[in-house]
N, C-alpha and C positions, 0 to 999 in steps of 0.2 A: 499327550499334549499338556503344556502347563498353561497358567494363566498369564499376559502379555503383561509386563511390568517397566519395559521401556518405552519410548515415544523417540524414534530415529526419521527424520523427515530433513531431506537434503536439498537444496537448489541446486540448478544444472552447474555442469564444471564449469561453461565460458563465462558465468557470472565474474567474478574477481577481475579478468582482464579487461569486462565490459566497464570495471569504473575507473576514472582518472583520477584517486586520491590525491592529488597536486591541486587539483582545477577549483574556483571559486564557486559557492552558487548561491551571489549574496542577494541574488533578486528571487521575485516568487516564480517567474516566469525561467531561469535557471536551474532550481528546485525541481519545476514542474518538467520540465523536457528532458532533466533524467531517468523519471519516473517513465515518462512516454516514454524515451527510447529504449528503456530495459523490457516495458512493453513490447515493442516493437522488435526487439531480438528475442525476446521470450516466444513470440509468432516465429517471425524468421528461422530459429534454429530446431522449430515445433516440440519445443521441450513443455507448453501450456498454454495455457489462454492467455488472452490480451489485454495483460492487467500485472503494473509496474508500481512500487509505489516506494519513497525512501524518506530516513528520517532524518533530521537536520538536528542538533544540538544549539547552545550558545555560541553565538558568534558564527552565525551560518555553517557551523563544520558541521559534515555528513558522519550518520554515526552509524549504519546501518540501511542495506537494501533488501526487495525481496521482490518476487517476481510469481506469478502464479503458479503452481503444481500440482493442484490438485488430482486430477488423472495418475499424472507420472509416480506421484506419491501415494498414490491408494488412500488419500482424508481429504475430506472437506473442510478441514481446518486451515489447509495450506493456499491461502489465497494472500494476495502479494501485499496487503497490508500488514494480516496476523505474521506472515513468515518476518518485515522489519521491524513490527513491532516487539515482537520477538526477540529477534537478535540485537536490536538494540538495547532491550531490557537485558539481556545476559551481559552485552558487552559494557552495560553502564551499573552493572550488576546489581539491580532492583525494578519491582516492578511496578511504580509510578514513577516512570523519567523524569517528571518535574520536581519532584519532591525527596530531598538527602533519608541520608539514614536519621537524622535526626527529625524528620518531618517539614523543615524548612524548605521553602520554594530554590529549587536551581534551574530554573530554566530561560529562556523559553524552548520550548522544544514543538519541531515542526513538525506533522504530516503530511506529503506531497503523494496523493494516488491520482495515480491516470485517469480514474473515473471516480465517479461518486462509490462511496462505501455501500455492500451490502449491509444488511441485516445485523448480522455475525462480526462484518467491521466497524460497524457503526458504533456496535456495543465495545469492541476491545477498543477503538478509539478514547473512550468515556475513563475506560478503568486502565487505560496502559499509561497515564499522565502527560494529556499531550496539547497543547498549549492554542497551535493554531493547524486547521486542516485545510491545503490546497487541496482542492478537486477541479479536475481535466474535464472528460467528457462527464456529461449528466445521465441517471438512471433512464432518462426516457431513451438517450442516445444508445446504450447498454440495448434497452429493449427493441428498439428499429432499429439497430444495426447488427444483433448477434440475438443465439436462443438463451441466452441467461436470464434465468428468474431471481431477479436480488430479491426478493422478500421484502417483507412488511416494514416501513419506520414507523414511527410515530408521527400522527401527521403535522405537529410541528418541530418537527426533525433540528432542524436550525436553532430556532428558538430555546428546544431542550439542551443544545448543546452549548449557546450561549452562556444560558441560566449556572452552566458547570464551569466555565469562563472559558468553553475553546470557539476561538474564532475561527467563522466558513469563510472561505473565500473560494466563491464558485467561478467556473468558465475560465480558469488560468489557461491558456494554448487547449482552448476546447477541441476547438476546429483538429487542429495537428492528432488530439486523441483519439477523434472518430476517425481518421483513417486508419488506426492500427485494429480499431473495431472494425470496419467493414474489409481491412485485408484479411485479416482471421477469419470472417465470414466466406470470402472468396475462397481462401483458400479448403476450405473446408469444416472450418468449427470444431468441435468440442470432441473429435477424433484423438487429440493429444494432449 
């Protein structure tokens, strides 16, 4: 056996066709209902949990999605924020989006997750340079609707995020988020 020197972590194949690259999503509530619905087929096609999330460049262009995998993919890193933060940062090829190679501001750059950020998102949110975060349903939603344990923030979570200059904007199509939570739960949860 050698020691593992790669990191190969894939989103399911119907991703691509799930997005309308043509389509506008110059409101936060357009953002956010792509985020749900990639949720909502990431349930559907039971390729993961119920957790969608995409990022928005200047000029409301979409630069990057991701959808949850962790099961599918054997890491706990693959949860549907870090998977677009992620590929955004590769496809914008750096790893503070708001910020050129030179150090100068290019943004703004959005984060739209169907629910509130764990733990784990919370923090790559801070260090991936990301300007403003839409959040769907809320961590307590997450907890009475599904068995996920987002883990610890800080209890002035907002505030700290503020202070770094990224704006919260909670409860965007909350409502529409907790259904894709409690269908996942119906359907069986944390199986896939």
């Amino acid at each position: 056996m050698s020691l593992p020197t790669t990191i190969h972590v894939v989103l399911p194949a119907w991703l691509p066709a799930a997005v309308d690259l043509s389509r506008s999503f110059a409101s936060d509530e357009d953002k956010m209902r792509l985020a749900i619905d990639l949720s909502r087929q990431n349930v559907d096609a039971r390729t993961g949990g119920p957790f969608g999330a995409a990022v928005f460049g200047p000029d409301d262009r979409l630069v990057a999605v991701g959808v949850n995998a962790v099961v599918a993919q054997a890491t706990s890193i693959a949860h549907a924020e870090t998977m677009a933060l992620t590929l955004a940062q590769q496809a914008e090829r750096r790893p503070r989006l708001n910020r050129g190679a030179d150090d100068r501001p290019c943004g703004p750059y959005t984060l739209a997750a169907s629910s509130q950020p764990c733990c784990q998102c919370y923090g790559a949110t801070v260090w991936a340079g990301i300007d403003r975060l839409l959040i769907g349903a809320r961590t307590e939603d997450v907890a009475a609707l599904t068995s996920f344990d987002e883990g610890p923030l800080p209890a002035d979570w907002m505030g700290e995020l503020h202070r770094r200059g990224i704006e919260v904007v909670r409860d965007v199509c909350r409502d529409e988020a907790a259904v894709v939570l409690r269908s996942y739960t119906a359907l069986g949860g944390a199986r896939y």
